[in-house]
N, C-alpha and C positions, 0 to 999 in steps of 0.2 A: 581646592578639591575639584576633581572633574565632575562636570553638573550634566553635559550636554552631548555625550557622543552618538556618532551615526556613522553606518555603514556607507562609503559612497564609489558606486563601481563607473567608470569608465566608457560609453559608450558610443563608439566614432565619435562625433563635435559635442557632446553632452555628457556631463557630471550628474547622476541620479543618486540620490538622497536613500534612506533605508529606514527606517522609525527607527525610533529611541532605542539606545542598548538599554542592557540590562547592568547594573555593572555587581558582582558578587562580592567581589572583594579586592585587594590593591592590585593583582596580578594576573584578577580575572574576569570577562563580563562578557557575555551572552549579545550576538550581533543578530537581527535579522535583517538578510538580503534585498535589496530595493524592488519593487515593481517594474521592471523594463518594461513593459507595453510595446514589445516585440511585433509588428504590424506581421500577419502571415502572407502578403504579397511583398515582403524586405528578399532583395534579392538572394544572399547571405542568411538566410534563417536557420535556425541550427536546428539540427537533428542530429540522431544517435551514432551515425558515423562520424559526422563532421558539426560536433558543438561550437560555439563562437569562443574564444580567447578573448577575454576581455583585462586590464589591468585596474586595481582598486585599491582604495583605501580606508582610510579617517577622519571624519570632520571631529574635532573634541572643541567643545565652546566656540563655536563657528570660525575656528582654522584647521586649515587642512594640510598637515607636515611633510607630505609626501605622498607616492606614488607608493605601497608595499610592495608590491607583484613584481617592481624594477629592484628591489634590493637580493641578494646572493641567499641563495634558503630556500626562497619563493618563487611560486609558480602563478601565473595568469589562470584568472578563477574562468574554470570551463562550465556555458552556460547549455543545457540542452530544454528540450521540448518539455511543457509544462504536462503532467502526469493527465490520462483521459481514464474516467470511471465510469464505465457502463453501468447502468441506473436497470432496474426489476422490473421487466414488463409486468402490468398487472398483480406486483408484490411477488413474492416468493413462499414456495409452500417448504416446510424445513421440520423434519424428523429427528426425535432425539438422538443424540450419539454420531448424526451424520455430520460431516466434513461439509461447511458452506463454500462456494467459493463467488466468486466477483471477480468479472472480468475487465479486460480494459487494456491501455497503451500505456507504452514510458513510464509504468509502476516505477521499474526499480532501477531506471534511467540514470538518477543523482541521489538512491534512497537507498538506505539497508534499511532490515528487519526493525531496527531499533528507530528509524524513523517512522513508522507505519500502526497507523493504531486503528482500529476497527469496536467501534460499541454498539449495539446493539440496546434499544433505549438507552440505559444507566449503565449496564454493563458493559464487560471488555468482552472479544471475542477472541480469544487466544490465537495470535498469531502462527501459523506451522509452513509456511513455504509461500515465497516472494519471488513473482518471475517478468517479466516484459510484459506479459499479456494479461497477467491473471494471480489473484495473490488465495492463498485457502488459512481459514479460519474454525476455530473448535467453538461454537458458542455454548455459552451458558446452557447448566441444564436446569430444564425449569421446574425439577423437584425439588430441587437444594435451593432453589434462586428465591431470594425475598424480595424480586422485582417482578419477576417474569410467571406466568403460569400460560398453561397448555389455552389455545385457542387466543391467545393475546397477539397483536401486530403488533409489537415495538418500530421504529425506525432504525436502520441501518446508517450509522452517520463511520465512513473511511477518511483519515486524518494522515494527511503524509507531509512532511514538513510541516507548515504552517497555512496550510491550504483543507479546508472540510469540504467533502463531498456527500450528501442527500442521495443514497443509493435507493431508497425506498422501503416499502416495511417487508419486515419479513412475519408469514404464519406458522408459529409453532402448532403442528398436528400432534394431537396424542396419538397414542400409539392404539388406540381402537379407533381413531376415524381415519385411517387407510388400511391399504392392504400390506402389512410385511412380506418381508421377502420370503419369507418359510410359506407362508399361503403362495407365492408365487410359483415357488418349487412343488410345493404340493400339485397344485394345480397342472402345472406341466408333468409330473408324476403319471398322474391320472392321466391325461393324455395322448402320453408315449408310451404308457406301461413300463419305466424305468423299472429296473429294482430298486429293493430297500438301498442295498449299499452306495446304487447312483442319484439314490434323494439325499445322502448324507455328504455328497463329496459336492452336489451342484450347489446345497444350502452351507456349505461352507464357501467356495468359493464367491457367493455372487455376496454373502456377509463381509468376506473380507474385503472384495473388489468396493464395494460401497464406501469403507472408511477407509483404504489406501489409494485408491486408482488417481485421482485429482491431484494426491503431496507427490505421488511418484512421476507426472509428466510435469509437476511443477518444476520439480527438481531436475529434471533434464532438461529443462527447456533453459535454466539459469544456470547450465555450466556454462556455457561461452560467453556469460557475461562474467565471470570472476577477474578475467586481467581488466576488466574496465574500474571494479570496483576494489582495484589497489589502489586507483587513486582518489578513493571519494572524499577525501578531508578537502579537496578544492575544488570543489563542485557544487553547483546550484542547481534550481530549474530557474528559469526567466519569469 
Protein backbone atom coordinates (compact mmCIF):
# COMPACT_ATOMS: atom_id res chain seq x y z
CA UNK A 1 0.00 0.00 0.00
CA UNK A 2 1.26 3.41 -0.90
CA UNK A 3 2.54 5.12 2.56
CA UNK A 4 4.63 8.02 1.20
CA UNK A 5 3.93 10.28 -1.87
CA UNK A 6 5.03 13.67 -2.92
CA UNK A 7 4.70 16.09 -5.46
CA UNK A 8 8.20 16.75 -7.26
CA UNK A 9 8.48 19.50 -9.85
CA UNK A 10 11.59 20.06 -11.98
CA UNK A 11 13.59 22.95 -11.81
CA UNK A 12 16.58 23.59 -14.28
CA UNK A 13 19.44 21.19 -12.24
CA UNK A 14 17.03 20.58 -9.18
CA UNK A 15 14.34 18.06 -8.06
CA UNK A 16 12.15 19.95 -5.39
CA UNK A 17 10.04 17.81 -3.03
CA UNK A 18 6.11 19.00 -2.17
CA UNK A 19 4.94 17.72 1.55
CA UNK A 20 2.93 14.83 1.89
CA UNK A 21 -0.04 13.89 -0.41
CA UNK A 22 -3.16 13.34 0.85
CA UNK A 23 -4.25 10.09 -0.50
CA UNK A 24 -8.44 9.71 -0.54
CA UNK A 25 -8.91 6.73 -2.00
CA UNK A 26 -7.25 4.00 -4.63
CA UNK A 27 -7.72 6.33 -7.58
CA UNK A 28 -7.43 9.64 -5.76
CA UNK A 29 -5.22 11.91 -3.60
CA UNK A 30 -4.72 15.51 -2.98
CA UNK A 31 -1.02 16.76 -4.03
CA UNK A 32 0.39 20.05 -2.81
CA UNK A 33 2.96 21.98 -5.03
CA UNK A 34 6.57 22.27 -3.72
CA UNK A 35 8.16 25.65 -2.46
CA UNK A 36 10.40 26.78 -5.38
CA UNK A 37 12.09 29.73 -3.53
CA UNK A 38 12.14 31.46 -6.76
CA UNK A 39 15.08 34.05 -6.06
CA UNK A 40 13.37 37.76 -7.75
CA UNK A 41 16.84 38.64 -9.21
CA UNK A 42 16.58 34.80 -11.42
CA UNK A 43 16.92 35.98 -14.71
CA UNK A 44 13.90 33.94 -16.07
CA UNK A 45 11.37 34.80 -13.20
CA UNK A 46 7.97 34.40 -14.22
CA UNK A 47 5.29 36.66 -14.50
CA UNK A 48 1.81 36.94 -15.99
CA UNK A 49 2.76 37.06 -19.56
CA UNK A 50 5.57 34.86 -19.67
CA UNK A 51 5.18 31.87 -16.55
CA UNK A 52 8.18 29.39 -16.39
CA UNK A 53 7.31 25.82 -17.89
CA UNK A 54 8.48 23.46 -15.69
CA UNK A 55 8.11 19.40 -15.97
CA UNK A 56 7.02 17.21 -12.93
CA UNK A 57 6.27 14.35 -11.19
CA UNK A 58 6.03 11.60 -8.36
CA UNK A 59 8.11 10.49 -5.62
CA UNK A 60 5.76 7.20 -4.10
CA UNK A 61 7.94 5.53 -1.31
CA UNK A 62 11.06 7.30 -2.26
CA UNK A 63 11.06 6.28 -6.07
CA UNK A 64 10.41 8.49 -8.60
CA UNK A 65 8.61 6.53 -12.01
CA UNK A 66 8.96 9.10 -14.22
CA UNK A 67 8.90 12.54 -15.68
CA UNK A 68 4.45 13.19 -16.11
CA UNK A 69 4.67 16.42 -18.01
CA UNK A 70 6.78 14.20 -20.92
CA UNK A 71 3.93 11.56 -21.26
CA UNK A 72 1.15 12.36 -24.30
CA UNK A 73 -2.13 14.05 -22.36
CA UNK A 74 0.06 16.22 -20.40
CA UNK A 75 1.18 19.46 -20.19
CA UNK A 76 4.40 21.39 -18.29
CA UNK A 77 2.94 22.67 -15.12
CA UNK A 78 3.07 26.77 -15.71
CA UNK A 79 4.45 28.41 -12.57
CA UNK A 80 3.60 32.42 -12.26
CA UNK A 81 4.14 35.05 -9.55
CA UNK A 82 3.04 34.30 -5.99
CA UNK A 83 -0.32 36.30 -5.31
CA UNK A 84 0.40 40.10 -3.24
CA UNK A 85 -2.27 41.24 -0.61
CA UNK A 86 -2.46 44.61 0.16
CA UNK A 87 -2.93 44.70 3.97
CA UNK A 88 -5.56 47.98 5.85
CA UNK A 89 -3.82 50.90 6.71
CA UNK A 90 -4.85 51.64 10.14
CA UNK A 91 -7.75 48.70 9.86
CA UNK A 92 -10.83 49.35 7.80
CA UNK A 93 -14.03 51.00 8.89
CA UNK A 94 -17.02 48.70 7.12
CA UNK A 95 -20.85 49.34 7.13
CA UNK A 96 -23.41 46.92 7.08
CA UNK A 97 -24.80 45.62 3.62
CA UNK A 98 -21.58 47.31 1.93
CA UNK A 99 -19.38 45.31 -0.50
CA UNK A 100 -15.66 44.96 1.10
CA UNK A 101 -13.09 44.91 -1.13
CA UNK A 102 -9.11 44.00 -0.92
CA UNK A 103 -6.75 44.93 -3.16
CA UNK A 104 -3.59 43.45 -4.37
CA UNK A 105 -1.54 41.73 -7.48
CA UNK A 106 -1.73 38.10 -9.24
CA UNK A 107 -5.00 37.34 -7.23
CA UNK A 108 -6.41 35.36 -9.85
CA UNK A 109 -2.86 34.72 -11.70
CA UNK A 110 -3.28 30.55 -11.12
CA UNK A 111 -6.74 30.86 -8.83
CA UNK A 112 -10.41 30.81 -9.49
CA UNK A 113 -13.24 31.77 -7.20
CA UNK A 114 -13.10 28.31 -5.73
CA UNK A 115 -9.70 28.77 -4.62
CA UNK A 116 -9.96 31.98 -2.66
CA UNK A 117 -11.44 32.04 0.69
CA UNK A 118 -11.80 35.34 2.83
CA UNK A 119 -12.96 35.07 6.79
CA UNK A 120 -13.32 37.48 8.69
CA UNK A 121 -12.64 36.34 12.38
CA UNK A 122 -14.63 32.89 12.35
CA UNK A 123 -16.68 33.72 9.52
CA UNK A 124 -16.63 33.50 5.75
CA UNK A 125 -16.91 36.58 3.78
CA UNK A 126 -18.79 35.57 0.73
CA UNK A 127 -16.90 35.68 -2.18
CA UNK A 128 -18.74 37.91 -5.40
CA UNK A 129 -15.91 38.89 -7.94
CA UNK A 130 -12.13 37.93 -8.45
CA UNK A 131 -9.75 40.02 -10.63
CA UNK A 132 -5.89 40.77 -10.96
CA UNK A 133 -5.80 43.46 -8.72
CA UNK A 134 -8.50 43.22 -6.25
CA UNK A 135 -11.09 40.52 -5.19
CA UNK A 136 -14.80 41.95 -3.37
CA UNK A 137 -16.43 40.10 -0.56
CA UNK A 138 -20.24 40.21 1.27
CA UNK A 139 -19.29 39.91 4.94
CA UNK A 140 -21.25 38.70 7.46
CA UNK A 141 -24.05 40.63 9.01
CA UNK A 142 -23.60 41.15 12.44
CA UNK A 143 -27.24 40.93 13.47
CA UNK A 144 -27.67 37.42 12.48
CA UNK A 145 -23.98 36.68 13.20
CA UNK A 146 -23.33 34.65 16.66
CA UNK A 147 -19.75 35.76 16.14
CA UNK A 148 -19.58 39.15 15.23
CA UNK A 149 -21.50 42.44 16.61
CA UNK A 150 -21.44 46.08 15.66
CA UNK A 151 -18.10 47.91 16.94
CA UNK A 152 -16.09 44.41 17.12
CA UNK A 153 -12.50 44.30 15.02
CA UNK A 154 -12.38 40.82 13.75
CA UNK A 155 -9.19 40.08 11.62
CA UNK A 156 -9.48 39.67 8.00
CA UNK A 157 -7.47 36.46 7.20
CA UNK A 158 -7.50 35.94 2.54
CA UNK A 159 -6.63 32.26 1.91
CA UNK A 160 -5.72 31.45 -1.81
CA UNK A 161 -4.43 28.12 -2.52
CA UNK A 162 -2.51 27.11 0.35
CA UNK A 163 -0.94 30.38 1.27
CA UNK A 164 -2.88 32.86 4.30
CA UNK A 165 -2.65 36.45 4.25
CA UNK A 166 -3.18 38.74 7.65
CA UNK A 167 -5.07 41.64 5.90
CA UNK A 168 -5.81 43.45 9.11
CA UNK A 169 -8.93 43.92 11.17
CA UNK A 170 -11.78 45.15 9.88
CA UNK A 171 -14.47 47.78 12.08
CA UNK A 172 -17.85 47.07 11.82
CA UNK A 173 -19.87 50.56 12.29
CA UNK A 174 -23.45 50.44 13.21
CA UNK A 175 -25.40 52.21 11.32
CA UNK A 176 -25.97 55.36 13.95
CA UNK A 177 -22.12 55.93 14.43
CA UNK A 178 -21.83 57.33 10.70
CA UNK A 179 -23.37 59.17 8.44
CA UNK A 180 -25.67 57.17 5.70
CA UNK A 181 -25.96 58.14 2.54
CA UNK A 182 -29.77 59.43 2.72
CA UNK A 183 -28.14 62.12 5.43
CA UNK A 184 -25.66 62.82 2.61
CA UNK A 185 -28.18 63.42 -0.03
CA UNK A 186 -30.09 65.40 2.43
CA UNK A 187 -27.49 67.45 3.21
CA UNK A 188 -26.55 68.22 -0.37
CA UNK A 189 -30.44 68.76 -0.86
CA UNK A 190 -30.29 71.58 1.41
CA UNK A 191 -27.47 72.97 -0.20
CA UNK A 192 -28.38 73.11 -3.78
CA UNK A 193 -32.01 73.47 -3.34
CA UNK A 194 -32.75 70.16 -5.31
CA UNK A 195 -36.24 69.22 -5.62
CA UNK A 196 -38.14 66.60 -3.91
CA UNK A 197 -38.03 64.43 -6.98
CA UNK A 198 -34.03 65.03 -7.43
CA UNK A 199 -33.40 63.90 -3.64
CA UNK A 200 -35.17 60.64 -4.56
CA UNK A 201 -33.23 59.77 -7.76
CA UNK A 202 -29.58 61.08 -6.16
CA UNK A 203 -30.52 58.76 -2.83
CA UNK A 204 -31.15 56.05 -5.04
CA UNK A 205 -28.45 56.14 -7.22
CA UNK A 206 -25.40 56.78 -4.71
CA UNK A 207 -27.60 53.41 -2.62
CA UNK A 208 -27.11 51.55 -5.44
CA UNK A 209 -23.60 52.76 -6.75
CA UNK A 210 -22.29 51.66 -2.93
CA UNK A 211 -23.19 47.96 -3.30
CA UNK A 212 -22.54 47.44 -7.23
CA UNK A 213 -19.72 49.92 -8.27
CA UNK A 214 -16.68 47.61 -6.87
CA UNK A 215 -18.38 43.78 -8.46
CA UNK A 216 -18.98 45.78 -11.81
CA UNK A 217 -15.13 47.00 -12.50
CA UNK A 218 -14.36 43.79 -10.83
CA UNK A 219 -15.86 42.11 -13.46
CA UNK A 220 -14.33 44.02 -16.24
CA UNK A 221 -11.19 44.17 -15.26
CA UNK A 222 -11.36 39.97 -15.33
CA UNK A 223 -12.54 39.57 -18.86
CA UNK A 224 -9.20 39.49 -20.53
CA UNK A 225 -8.03 37.07 -18.15
CA UNK A 226 -10.71 34.22 -19.20
CA UNK A 227 -8.50 32.43 -22.19
CA UNK A 228 -5.77 32.33 -19.42
CA UNK A 229 -8.02 30.61 -17.02
CA UNK A 230 -8.96 27.66 -19.62
CA UNK A 231 -5.91 26.39 -18.64
CA UNK A 232 -5.94 26.39 -14.83
CA UNK A 233 -5.96 22.57 -14.05
CA UNK A 234 -1.84 22.99 -14.79
CA UNK A 235 -1.14 25.85 -12.97
CA UNK A 236 0.67 26.81 -9.92
CA UNK A 237 2.05 29.88 -8.08
CA UNK A 238 5.80 29.29 -7.23
Amino acid sequence: MLQRPHMVVMDEDRAVKGPKCTIERDDLMHCFTPDLMIPHDRRNHPTIEHPLLLDYGFEMDGVRPGNISQLSGFNRMEIFPDPIVERFVDGRSYRSGDYLTINGKYLDAAASERDVQVKIGDELCNLTALANRALTCLPPDPTISNQLQYNDKPRVIVKIGGMNYDVGELVYNSKESDISPQVLVAISVAILGFHEDDYQKCALLIRDARSKLNMILLRLEGVDMECARAKQQNRCYE
